[in-house]
C-alpha positions in Angstrom: 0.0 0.0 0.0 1.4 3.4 -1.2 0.5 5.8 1.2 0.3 9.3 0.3 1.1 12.7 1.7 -2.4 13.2 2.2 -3.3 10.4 4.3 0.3 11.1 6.7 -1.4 14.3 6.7 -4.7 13.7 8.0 -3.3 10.9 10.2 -1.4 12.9 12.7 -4.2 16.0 12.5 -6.4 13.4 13.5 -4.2 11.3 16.0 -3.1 14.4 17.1 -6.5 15.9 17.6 -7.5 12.9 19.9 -4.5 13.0 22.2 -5.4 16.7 23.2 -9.1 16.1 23.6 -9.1 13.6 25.4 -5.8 14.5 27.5 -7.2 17.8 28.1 -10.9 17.2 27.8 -10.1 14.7 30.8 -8.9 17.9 32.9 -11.4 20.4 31.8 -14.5 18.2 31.7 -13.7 15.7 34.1 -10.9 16.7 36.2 -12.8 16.9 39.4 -14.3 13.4 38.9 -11.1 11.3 38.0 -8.2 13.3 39.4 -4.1 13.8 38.2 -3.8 10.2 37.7 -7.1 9.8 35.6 -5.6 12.9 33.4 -2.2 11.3 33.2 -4.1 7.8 32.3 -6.5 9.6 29.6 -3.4 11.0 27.8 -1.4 7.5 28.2 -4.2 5.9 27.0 -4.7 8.0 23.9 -1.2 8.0 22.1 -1.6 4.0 22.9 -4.8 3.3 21.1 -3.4 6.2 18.0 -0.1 4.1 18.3 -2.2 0.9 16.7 -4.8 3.0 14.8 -2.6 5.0 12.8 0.7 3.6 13.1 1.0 1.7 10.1 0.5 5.0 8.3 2.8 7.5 9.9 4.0 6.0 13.1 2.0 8.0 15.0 4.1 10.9 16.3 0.9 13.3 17.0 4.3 15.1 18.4 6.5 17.5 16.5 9.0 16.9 19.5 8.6 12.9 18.1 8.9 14.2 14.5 11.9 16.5 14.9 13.8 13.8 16.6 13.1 11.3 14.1 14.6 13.7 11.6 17.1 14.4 13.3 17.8 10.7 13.5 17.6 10.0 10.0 14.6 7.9 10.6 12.1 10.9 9.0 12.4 12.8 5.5 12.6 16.7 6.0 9.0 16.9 4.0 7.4 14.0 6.1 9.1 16.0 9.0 6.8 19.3 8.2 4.0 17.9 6.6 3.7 15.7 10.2 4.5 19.2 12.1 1.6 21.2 10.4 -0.9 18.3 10.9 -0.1 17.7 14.2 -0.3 21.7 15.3 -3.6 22.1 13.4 -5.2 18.9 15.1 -4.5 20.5 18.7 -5.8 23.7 17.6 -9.1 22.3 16.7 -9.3 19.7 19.9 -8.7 22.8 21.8 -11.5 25.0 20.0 -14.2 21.7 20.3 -13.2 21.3 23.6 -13.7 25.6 24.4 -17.2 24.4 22.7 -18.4 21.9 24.7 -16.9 23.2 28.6 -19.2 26.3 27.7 -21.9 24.2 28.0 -21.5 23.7 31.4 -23.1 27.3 33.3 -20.2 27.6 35.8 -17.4 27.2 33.3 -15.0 30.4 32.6 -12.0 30.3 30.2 -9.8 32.5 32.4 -10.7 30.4 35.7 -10.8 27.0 34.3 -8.6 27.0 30.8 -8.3 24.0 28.7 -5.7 21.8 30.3 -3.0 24.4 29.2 0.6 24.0 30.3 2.3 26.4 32.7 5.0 27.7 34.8 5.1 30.0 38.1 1.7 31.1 38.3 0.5 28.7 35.5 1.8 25.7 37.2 -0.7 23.6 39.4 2.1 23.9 41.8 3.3 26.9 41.2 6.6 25.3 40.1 9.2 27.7 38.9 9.7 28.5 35.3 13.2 26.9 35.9 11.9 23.7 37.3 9.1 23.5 34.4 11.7 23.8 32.0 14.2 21.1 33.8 11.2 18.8 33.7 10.2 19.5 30.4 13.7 19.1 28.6 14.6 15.4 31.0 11.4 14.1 30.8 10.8 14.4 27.1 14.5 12.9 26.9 13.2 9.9 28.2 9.9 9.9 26.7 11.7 9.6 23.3 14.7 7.3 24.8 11.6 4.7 25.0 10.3 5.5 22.0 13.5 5.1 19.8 14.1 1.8 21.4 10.5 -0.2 21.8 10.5 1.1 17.5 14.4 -0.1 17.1 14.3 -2.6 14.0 17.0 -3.9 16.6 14.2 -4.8 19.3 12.6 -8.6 19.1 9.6 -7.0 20.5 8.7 -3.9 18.7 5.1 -5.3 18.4 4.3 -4.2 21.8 6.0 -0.9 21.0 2.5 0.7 21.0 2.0 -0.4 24.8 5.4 0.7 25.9 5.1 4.4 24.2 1.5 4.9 26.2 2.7 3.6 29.5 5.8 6.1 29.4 3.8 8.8 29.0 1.2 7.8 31.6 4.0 7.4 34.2 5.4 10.9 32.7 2.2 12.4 33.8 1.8 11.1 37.2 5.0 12.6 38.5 4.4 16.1 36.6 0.9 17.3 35.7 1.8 19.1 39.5 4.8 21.0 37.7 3.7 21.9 34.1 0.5 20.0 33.5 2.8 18.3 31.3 3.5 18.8 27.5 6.1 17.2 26.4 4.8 17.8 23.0 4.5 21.0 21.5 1.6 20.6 19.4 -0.4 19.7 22.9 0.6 22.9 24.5 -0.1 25.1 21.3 -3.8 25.0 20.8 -5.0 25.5 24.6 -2.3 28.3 24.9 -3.8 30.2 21.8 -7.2 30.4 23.0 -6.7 30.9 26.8 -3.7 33.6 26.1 -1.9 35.5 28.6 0.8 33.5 30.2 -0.4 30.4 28.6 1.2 32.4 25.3 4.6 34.3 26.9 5.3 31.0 28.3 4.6 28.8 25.5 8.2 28.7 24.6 9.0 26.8 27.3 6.9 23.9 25.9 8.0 24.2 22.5 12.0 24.5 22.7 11.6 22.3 25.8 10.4 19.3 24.2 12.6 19.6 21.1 15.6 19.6 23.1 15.2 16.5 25.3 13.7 14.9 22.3 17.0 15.6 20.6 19.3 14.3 23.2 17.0 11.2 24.0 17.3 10.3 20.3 21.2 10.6 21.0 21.1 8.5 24.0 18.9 5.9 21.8 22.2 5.9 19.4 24.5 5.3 22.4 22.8 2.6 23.7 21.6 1.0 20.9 25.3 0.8 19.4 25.2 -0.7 16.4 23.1 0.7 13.3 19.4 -1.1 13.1 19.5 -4.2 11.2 16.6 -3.2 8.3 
């Protein structure tokens, strides 16, 4: 099966568009009901089921921190690389806007007081965790978010079948220890479409969820080299 830009398009605008509703739709709509770990479970649970829905097409990054490092890798053409980019940051923006949609149904709901699971630092931060710390957490844990990716996909692991499981579970255990410092991004494209509708410092600290993520996913991409050693066996 050939499969064409079009369809690696629409698969990671799509894929993409799932993780943040339901990842943030857990903590706008249903935040009080299920908790941090329900939230860091909703998002886990969404890049797994994506992982063996749309896979086979793309790989399913749904994560221009994914994408950049595969690039960077060699593993990802630089016209895959944007064309996975622009689909993956339109699909948060429009999970973001149905999910403004739908929270306005409920009387009590206010943007400014409530958001739409948007990332922060300092005052942002459910912690109030400094923008320091955010970034720390953001840059390590983003490392090791891709270090398990690059592996459990390694043409050099026996079990890359269960790859799928492996990439959900990291980030579920990801967002257990730090929805209390950032909310957690680790993926740009997540953090881009809440910020642009709830504005303020959602926006002047966006950066830190955009160069954050590309830089650990860089260096975990290295340490996948390292510790892989020798090239993958195709």
């Amino acid at each position: 099966m050939k499969i064409t830009t079009a369809q690696k398009f629409m698969a990671e605008l799509l894929g993409t568009f799932v993780l943040v509703l339901i990842g943030c739709g857990s903590a706008v709509l249903a935040g009080t009901h299920v908790g941090f770990l329900g939230i860091a479970f909703a998002f886990g649970i969404s890049v797994l089921t994506m992982c063996y829905s749309i896979g086979h097409i793309t790989g399913c990054h749904i994560n221009p921190a994914i994408s950049i490092s595969m690039w960077a890798m060699g593993k990802l053409s630089a016209k895959d690389t944007l064309v996975y980019i622009i689909g993956q940051i339109i699909g948060g923006i429009l999970a973001a806007a149905l999910l403004y949609s739908i929270a306005q149904g409920r009387p009590e709901y206010s943007l400014a007081a409530n958001g739409l699971g948007q990332n922060g630092v300092e005052g942002g931060s459910p912690d109030k965790f400094s923008l320091t710390s955010g970034l720390i957490f953001e840059v390590v844990f983003t490392c090791i978010f891709l270090f398990v990716i690059h592996l459990s996909t390694s043409k050099n692991n026996g079990n890359v079948g269960f790859a799928g499981l492996a990439i959900g579970l990291a980030l579920t255990m990801i967002h257990i220890v730090g929805i209390p410092v950032t909310g957690v991004s680790v993926n740009p494209a997540r953090s881009i479409g809440p910020a642009l509708f709830v504005g303020g410092d959602a926006i002047s600290h966006l950066w830190v969820f955009i160069v954050g993520p590309i830089v650990g996913g860089l260096i975990g991409g290295i340490l996948w080299k390292v510790v892989d050693g020798q090239p993958e066996r195709y």
